[in-house]
N, C-alpha and C positions, 0 to 999 in steps of 0.2 A: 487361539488366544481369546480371551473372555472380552465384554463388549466392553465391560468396567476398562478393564487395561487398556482396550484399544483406544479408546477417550480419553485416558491416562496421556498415553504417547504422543496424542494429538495435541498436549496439551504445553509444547513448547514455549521457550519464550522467545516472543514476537521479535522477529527481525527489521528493523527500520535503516532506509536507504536516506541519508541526507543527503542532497546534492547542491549545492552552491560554490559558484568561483570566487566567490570571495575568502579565504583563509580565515578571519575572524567572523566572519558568519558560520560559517561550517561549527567551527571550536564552539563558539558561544552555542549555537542550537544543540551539539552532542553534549554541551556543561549542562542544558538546561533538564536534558533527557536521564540526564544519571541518578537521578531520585526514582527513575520508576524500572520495574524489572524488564529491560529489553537490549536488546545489543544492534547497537549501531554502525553502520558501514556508512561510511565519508568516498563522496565523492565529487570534483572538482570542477566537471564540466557536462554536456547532457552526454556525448560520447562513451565517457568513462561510464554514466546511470545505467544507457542502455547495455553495453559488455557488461557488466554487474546483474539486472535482471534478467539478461541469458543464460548467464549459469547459476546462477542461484537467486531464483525470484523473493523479494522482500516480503513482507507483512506488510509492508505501507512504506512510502514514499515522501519525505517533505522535498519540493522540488522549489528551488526558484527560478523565477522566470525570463530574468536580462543575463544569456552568458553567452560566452565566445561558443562559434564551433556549432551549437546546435541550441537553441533555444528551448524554455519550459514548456513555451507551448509544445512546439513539434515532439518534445519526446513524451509528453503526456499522450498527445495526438498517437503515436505509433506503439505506445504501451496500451492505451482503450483499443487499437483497433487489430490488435495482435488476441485472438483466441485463448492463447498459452497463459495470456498475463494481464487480461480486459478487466479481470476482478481485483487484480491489487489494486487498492485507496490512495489518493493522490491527495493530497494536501500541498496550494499551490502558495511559497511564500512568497509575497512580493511587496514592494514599495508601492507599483503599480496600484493607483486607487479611480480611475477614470474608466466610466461608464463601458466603455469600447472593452479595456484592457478585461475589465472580470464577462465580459458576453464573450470573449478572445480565448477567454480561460476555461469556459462551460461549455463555450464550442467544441474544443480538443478535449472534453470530459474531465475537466478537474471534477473532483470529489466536494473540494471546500477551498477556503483561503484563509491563509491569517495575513496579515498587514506588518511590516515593516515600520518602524523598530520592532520585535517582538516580544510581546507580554506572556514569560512564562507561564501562568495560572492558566490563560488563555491558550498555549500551546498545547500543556499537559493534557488539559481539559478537553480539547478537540484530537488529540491525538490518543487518550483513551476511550474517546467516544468511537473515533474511526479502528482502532483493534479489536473493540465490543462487537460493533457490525460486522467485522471480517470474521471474527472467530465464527458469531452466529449462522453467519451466510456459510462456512465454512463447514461446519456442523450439517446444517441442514439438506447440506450439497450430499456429504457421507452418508446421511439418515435416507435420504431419497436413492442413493445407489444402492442402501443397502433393501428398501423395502422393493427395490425393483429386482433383486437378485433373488428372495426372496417369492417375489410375484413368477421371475422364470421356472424357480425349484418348483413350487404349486404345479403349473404348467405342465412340465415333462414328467410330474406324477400323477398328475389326472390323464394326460396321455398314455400310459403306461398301462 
């Protein structure tokens, strides 16, 4: 397969995880997201996020942070410190606006915040800045196995 095509394939569109227990929060943020080319997966509680990143890891994450069952912190918290899945983007939505709550939030490795009510412009905006950086970081990640596959082939022909 040519490197053209294989950048081609790479070049999906982005999967985004919404998770909030609130039913008109979920809806409103996947209404807000249907202007841009991505597909969305809705989910209800952090429980439901994390079984969802297991089998099939997102492109990025809008997570909020007050829910029954397992909170935004904690599964932010166990999505950074999980190898498999430290690189997907966390975008943390909350009402939460006091000092504690966003060092609460940076602790467990959120990515960014947006603020409660949400400003579409402002979502869009932060949400294709955070698929920009994943693509690239993801790119980059490909460009370094491939120049390191590379560096081994060199290797076993100068041995040779």
């Amino acid at each position: 397969m040519s490197r053209k095509k294989a950048e081609k394939e790479q070049e999906k569109t982005p999967i985004i995880l919404v998770v909030d227990d609130n039913q008109q929060n979920l809806e409103l943020l996947q209404a807000y997201l249907e202007d841009m080319d991505c597909q969305t997966v809705p989910a209800g509680d952090g429980l439901q996020a994390m079984e969802i990143v297991a089998e099939n890891p997102p492109d990025l994450i809008l997570l909020d942070v007050m829910m029954p069952k397992m909170s935004g912190f904690e599964v932010c918290k166990r999505i950074k410190n999980d190898p498999k899945t430290s690189d997907i983007p966390i975008i943390m939505v909350t009402a939460l606006n006091e000092f504690g709550d966003i060092e609460h939030g940076i602790d467990s490795g959120t990515d960014d915040f947006i603020s409660k009510p949400v400003n579409k412009l402002e979502l869009l905006t932060r949400v294709k800045t955070m698929l920009k950086l994943k693509h690239l970081s993801d790119k980059l990640e490909r460009t370094l196995a491939y120049l390191s596959e590379i560096e081994k082939q060199a290797q076993v022909t100068k041995s040779d």
